[in-house]
Every structure is written in C-alpha cells, then in structure tokens.
C-alpha positions, 0 to 999 in steps of 0.5 A: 501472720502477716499484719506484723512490725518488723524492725530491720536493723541495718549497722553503718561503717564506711560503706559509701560504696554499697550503702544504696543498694542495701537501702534501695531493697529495703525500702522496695520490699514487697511487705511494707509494713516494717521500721528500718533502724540504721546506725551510723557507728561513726563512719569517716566517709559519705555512709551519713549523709547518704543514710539521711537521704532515706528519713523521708520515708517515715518507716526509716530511723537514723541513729549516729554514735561514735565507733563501737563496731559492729556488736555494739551498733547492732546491740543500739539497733536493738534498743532502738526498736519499737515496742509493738514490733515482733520480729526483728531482721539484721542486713548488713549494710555492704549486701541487699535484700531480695524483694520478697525477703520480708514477705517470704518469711512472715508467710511462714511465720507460726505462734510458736517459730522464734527463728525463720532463715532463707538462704543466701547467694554469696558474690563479688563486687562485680558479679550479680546473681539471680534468685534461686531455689535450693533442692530441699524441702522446708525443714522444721527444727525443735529441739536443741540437738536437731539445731545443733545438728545442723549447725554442725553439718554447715546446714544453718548458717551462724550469721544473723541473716538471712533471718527473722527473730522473734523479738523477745529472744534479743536483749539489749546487750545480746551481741558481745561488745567488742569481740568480732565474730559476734554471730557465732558467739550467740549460737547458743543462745538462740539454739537453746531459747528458741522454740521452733525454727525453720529454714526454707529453700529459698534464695532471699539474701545477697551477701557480698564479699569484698576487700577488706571485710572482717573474713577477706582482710589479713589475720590479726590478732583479733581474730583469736577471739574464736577461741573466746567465743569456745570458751563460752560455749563450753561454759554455756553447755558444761551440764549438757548430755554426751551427746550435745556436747558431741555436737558443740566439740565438732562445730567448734571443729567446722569453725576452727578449721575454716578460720584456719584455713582461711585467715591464718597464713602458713608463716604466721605466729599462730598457725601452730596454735591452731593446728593444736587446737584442731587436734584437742578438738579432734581427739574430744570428738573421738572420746565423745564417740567411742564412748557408746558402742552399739552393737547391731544384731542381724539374723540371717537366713536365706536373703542373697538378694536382699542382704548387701542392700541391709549391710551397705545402709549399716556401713553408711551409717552417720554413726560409725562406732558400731559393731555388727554381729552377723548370725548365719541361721544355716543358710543354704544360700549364698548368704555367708559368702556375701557375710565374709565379704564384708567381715574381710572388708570392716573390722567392725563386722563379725560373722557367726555360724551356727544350726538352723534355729530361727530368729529367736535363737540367731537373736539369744546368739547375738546378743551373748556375744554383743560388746555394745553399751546398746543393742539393735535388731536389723532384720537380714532382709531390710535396710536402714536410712542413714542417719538410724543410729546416730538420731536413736542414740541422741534420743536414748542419751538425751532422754536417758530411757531404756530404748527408743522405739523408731517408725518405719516404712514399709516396702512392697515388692508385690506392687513396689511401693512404699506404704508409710503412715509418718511425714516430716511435719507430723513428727512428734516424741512421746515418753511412756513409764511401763504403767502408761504403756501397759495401760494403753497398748492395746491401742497403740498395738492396732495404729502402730505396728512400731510396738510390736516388733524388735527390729527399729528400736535402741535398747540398752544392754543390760535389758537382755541380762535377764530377758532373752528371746523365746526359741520355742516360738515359731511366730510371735517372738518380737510381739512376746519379747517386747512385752517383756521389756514394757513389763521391766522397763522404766520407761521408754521413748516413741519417735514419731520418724521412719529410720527403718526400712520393712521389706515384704517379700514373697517370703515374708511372714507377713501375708503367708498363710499360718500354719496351725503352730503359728495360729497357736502361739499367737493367742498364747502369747495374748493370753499369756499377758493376762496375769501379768497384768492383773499383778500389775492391777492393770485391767486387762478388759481391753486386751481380752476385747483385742483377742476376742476380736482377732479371733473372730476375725480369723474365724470369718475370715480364714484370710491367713489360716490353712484350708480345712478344720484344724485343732487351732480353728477348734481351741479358737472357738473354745477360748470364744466361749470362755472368755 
C-alpha cells in the first residue's frame, strides 16, 4: 500500500469560525494523494464562500445542497466519491487533522483491513494539544465479538473518525437519514462486514468541543433517538449467540448511561425514562451472565507460596459468574488456612478436604461437586490472565464446541523467565472433529504441549458424565484423560493465545527424575491408545513412530530416569523389539 486515492469527506454547517483549520490540515497532509469531498449542507454564514477558496487545488470537490444534516450530507459525500478511490475518511469540518493522519494509516494498510483508526485528542476552543502516543501496543481486531469487545469496554471509538474505511464497506445511504447520533447507528454494520481492524497507538485526530454541538447543546427531544438506534441493534443482532448479545446489551449500557449523564438534566421529563432503561439494561446483562456458571476445579497440595497468586488472578477474572471449588489433597502446609481465607472473603469459593490421593482423585472430587454449565482445571501452583474465562467461554459459546483448548505460558523460577512460543500477530483458531485430531496428534502432540495437559481448557459439563480422571495413574493422568475427550468429543476448538500461566518450580513434575511407576505409566498410556485407534480405522503408524522414539531417547539419554537398571529401562527394550 501506499499508492492509494483516499477520498476525505468534510460535511459544512455554519462553521465559519473553524472551517480553515480543518481545511489547512487536509490540504497539508504529508500523503498527497487523496480527493477531499466538501458539502455544504445549506449553511447561513461564510462556510461557502470559504470552502470555494480551496477549489484551486484540484485534489478539492465542492458540493452545496440545502439542509439535510449531517447523515445526509455525509451520505452525498459518499456518492460523490470517484470510482478508483479505495479508502475513504470522514473530518468533521469543526476539528483538524494531524499532518501524518493519511500517511500513518495507509502504511498500516493490508489487503484484507477494511477498518483502520488512530486515536484522538479532545480540546476546547482555546486550548491546543500536542501529539501524542498512547501505552499500548497495535492492536489486530477479527471477529465480530473482539469489536464488539472493545466497543463495550470504551476501547474503539463509535465515531467516524478517526478512521480509514475500505470503501466498498459504504453505501450511498449508509448513514441513517435524519437521526442524530448516526455513528453509533452504523456500529453494526461495520463490526459485522468488516474484515480485520486495526487500532493503533497514536494520536492523528483533533476533536474540538464547542458550545452548541450536538454533545455540548441542551437536551432535546431528538436526542431520544438513542433508543431508535437500540432498537435497530437489537433487530440486527436478534439470531446472534448469548454471547454477542451480552456484549451489544452493555454498549447499549455504556451508551445509555453517558447520554444520561451528559444530556439529560435532573428536572427534565424524561430523566425517569432513562433511569428505566438503564435498569432493563442492567437486569438483561445479568441474565445473560448468570446463565453460564463455570466451575473452576483446583487440586491442592502443598503450594503456600504459590497459591494467593492462583487464587487472586481467579477472583480477577473479567467473568465473574463462577464458582471455585478448592480440593486440599491432605496438605501438610499452610495451604488450607490461605484456602478458608478466601472461602471467608467470596461466596463464590468452596473448600473441600480430603486424604492425600493425587491430582486425579482432587480432580474426580471436584468435579462430583461442580454446579457449573462448564468446567476448568487450574493447577494450585499457576496463575490465570485475566480476561481466561470470559475469552473461553466466548469461543466455546460462539462456536458451540465441546472445549476450547488455550495456549499458555511457561514460567521458570530456575532462571525467572518466561518461555512463550504465541504472539499477539500470530493468533489464529483452529477447529478439529475428533477424526481430524486423532488423525493428526501426534504432530500436534510434539509442537504443542496445549494438547496434553487438562489445565487452560473449557470443557463442557457433561463430558465428565461418563469420563473421570484415572487415580491409579501417578503420571500421565492429563495426557490419558485428554485422549479420552478427543475419542468422544465432536469436535473441539484450539486458540492460538496464552491465558494460562505454567509455573516449573523445583517441585514440578516437569524435570524430576522419573521413578520406575512413573516410566511405566507413560508407555502405557501410549500403548494403550493403540486399539482405539484401530476401532477408529485410524492408522496408528505414527503414534508407534512417537513411542519408538521416546523410548529410544530415554534409553540414550537416561536424562529423566533414576541411575542403575530397572525393570522399566528392561520392558523398554522389549517393547523396542516388538513393535
């Protein structure tokens, strides 16, 4: 990119005042190659004869209609565009535009980014602000529920600018004619058709506020076409999942409450209206949250110095309709003191005890005395990011799988540092039938340690109905348990982002030395895949190519195996020869 026609439509009402400085910053833009669309919407004062002064430059378009308002002259802009233009920008014609506005976001342009926005600065009439970056990184937007997201949290701006969009995402009639508030209204639209967006950290947009602008003039009735544009995202979205519904009810929310705080005064006729519809808002978003409980399972054993960090990353979860159900596997610690603290603190914490068993058993518990619609295993001694639950559940629900599996991080206390093989850029989902896995896993098996272990997924309740984890197993449990899943599941969804947070400590599992039980159960459970697979008409050529080389490895090596000959070193040799 970077030889593209950007049409820049500029709307006039009455704006003598500021109309220059707009113009001036357009017509000083650092990229150049762009048609700058100005339409007069019938203004009373100088905004016309001002505007003509710039047709000199050739790159500039004046169109003069009576008034329509903004939605309409914005809508002539549009048709108005020339045909070999690709992107088009809105600039309002009281603000202006930093130099490098074009410039800084056709250099980020893709093939496939319909939607690219900087940030803005907002100022008064006398007060001038520099340009400045913001302390985040660029951020990548693809699915509809990630705009949504960002909508919701006052992330994305609903306004036009500061903005490059694709042109074939704009009809001629894309702006709702006669409404105010016309950019919320197209939210829709262009969270639904666009392909990716991208935001980026820097300031390239002045926005002035003013005395008598739409969001600083007294309330009037028009105003009340907030509830319109509602109504209109709640037909667009009616056959949308749970989910997007959830994040459309809480930026009507956002909306509602600033429209409320802002416009309506305390003495006007329709302040009650709006404190009304603040609460149906309010009670939809706790309907639409309480109707999944997840039910987070955490074995415990031994891990005072590890464990507040587990449980305070859970009670900071941005999804909060959870329970917590903490299995004391007969720690001889301090472990079930710091456990009773947070029970006596959160209702939604549970605290069971019971005889040293292992994980597996702590698990089978927990998961006996789950209430949730969904289940996730934490192990006692890790940490989630925040946001673990809330993004599962959004992918479980959205592409109704039986569990997401989630990346994860890995933290070394040997060397404090973090190993991680997953970047922001590099996200991707990846949907498997239980054929496709099977078929595959051995592969996926040696890139990526997500596949093995029970902890950073989401899986549905009813999975557990008739698969348990095996308390026999002394090693291995997860690897075995997650087979199991792929062998019933329908399917299941991979995402290619790190939630979970893998602590290896000097009493992990990960690195000790293997005693001969442990050594054992390892090969048995790769053995024991085999018929399955064969029922399956799977062939299981790869998976005996996998043993083969583990074991080998493990008889050059020794790395992980106790010193002198044992009885498992022995049955490794024989299974060697026979397979």
């Amino acid at each position: 990119m970077g030889n593209e026609l950007i049409s820049i439509i500029v709307p006039i009402y009455n704006v003598e005042n500021y109309l220059r400085e707009c113009l001036d910053s357009i017509q000083n833009q650092t990229y150049k190659k762009f048609e700058c669309i100005m339409v007069n919407d019938g203004s009373t004062d100088s905004s016309q004869q001002i505007a003509e002064e710039y047709l000199t430059d050739s790159r500039f378009t004046l169109i003069n209609q009576s008034n329509k308002g903004l939605s309409e002259a914005r809508n002539t802009g549009i048709s108005h565009i020339r045909e070999e233009s690709t992107f088009v920008a809105f600039v309002d014609s009281d603000d202006y535009i930093y130099p490098d506005f074009l410039e800084t976001l056709i250099e980020h342009i893709e093939d496939d980014v319909d939607i690219i926005e900087g940030m803005i600065e907002c100022f008064h009439v006398e007060i001038k602000v520099d340009n400045v970056c913001h302390n985040f990184e660029k951020q990548i937007l693809i699915t509809k529920d990630e705009k949504l997201r960002k909508f919701a949290l006052n992330e994305l701006r609903v306004s036009v600018f500061p903005k490059l969009f694709r042109k074939s995402l704009l009809t001629e009639d894309f702006f709702p004619e006669g409404w105010i508030f016309e950019d919320l209204a197209v939210v829709p639209e262009l969270v639904s058709h666009s392909r990716k967006w991208i935001k980026l950290p820097k300031v390239i947009y002045g926005y002035r506020i003013r005395p008598n602008s739409i969001t600083t003039k007294e309330f009037s009735e028009e105003k009340l076409d907030v509830f319109k544009i509602f109504g209109k995202y709640d037909l667009f979205f009616k056959d949308e999942s749970d989910v997007t519904k959830l994040l459309v009810e809480k930026i009507k929310y956002l909306h509602l409450n600033y429209h409320d705080i802002e416009f309506v005064p305390e003495n006007n006729q329709y302040k009650q209206l709006y404190q009304q519809e603040k609460q149906k808002l309010l009670s939809k978003i706790a309907d639409y949250e309480s109707k999944a409980l997840i039910s987070i399972i955490v074995p415990i054993y031994n891990v005072e110095n590890y464990l507040r960090q587990c449980l305070d990353s859970i009670v900071s979860q941005t999804y909060q309709n959870f329970e917590c159900l903490l299995i004391n596997d007969g720690s001889p610690d301090n472990s079930e003191d710091i456990c009773r603290e947070y029970v006596a603190k959160d209702a939604r914490f549970r605290y069971f005890e019971k005889e040293n068993g292992g994980v597996s058993s702590a698990r089978n518990l927990g998961i006996e005395y789950s209430k949730g619609e969904y289940i996730t295993f934490i192990d006692s001694d890790d940490w989630l990011d925040s946001n673990y639950l809330e993004v599962l559940h959004s992918k479980i629900v959205e592409y109704d799988t039986d569990f997401v599996i989630g990346a994860y991080k890995k933290f070394s206390m040997s060397d404090n540092c973090y190993y991680i093989h997953v970047c922001d850029q590099d996200y991707y989902e990846k949907i498997w039938t239980s054929q496709e896995l099977l078929t595959q896993l051995p592969n996926v098996e040696d890139y990526d340690g997500s596949y093995i272990v029970s902890w950073g997924k989401l899986f549905k309740r009813s999975l557990f109905d008739e698969i348990l984890f095996n308390e026999q197993r002394k090693f291995g449990e997860g690897f075995e348990c997650s087979f199991k899943l792929y062998l019933t599941m329908t399917s299941c969804l991979y995402i290619h982002k790190a939630l979970y947070n893998y602590r290896v400590h000097s009493e992990s599992m990960v690195g000790k030395i293997k005693t001969e039980r442990q050594l054992m159960d390892d090969v048995e459970i790769r053995l024991g895949r085999i018929p399955f697979l064969i029922g399956r008409g799977i062939d299981p050529t790869p998976y005996i190519a996998e043993i083969k080389r583990l074991i080998q490895w493990r008889l050059d090596t020794k790395s992980d195996v106790e010193e002198g000959e044992s009885n498992a070193l022995c049955m490794y040799r024989e299974i060697i020869k026979n397979l």
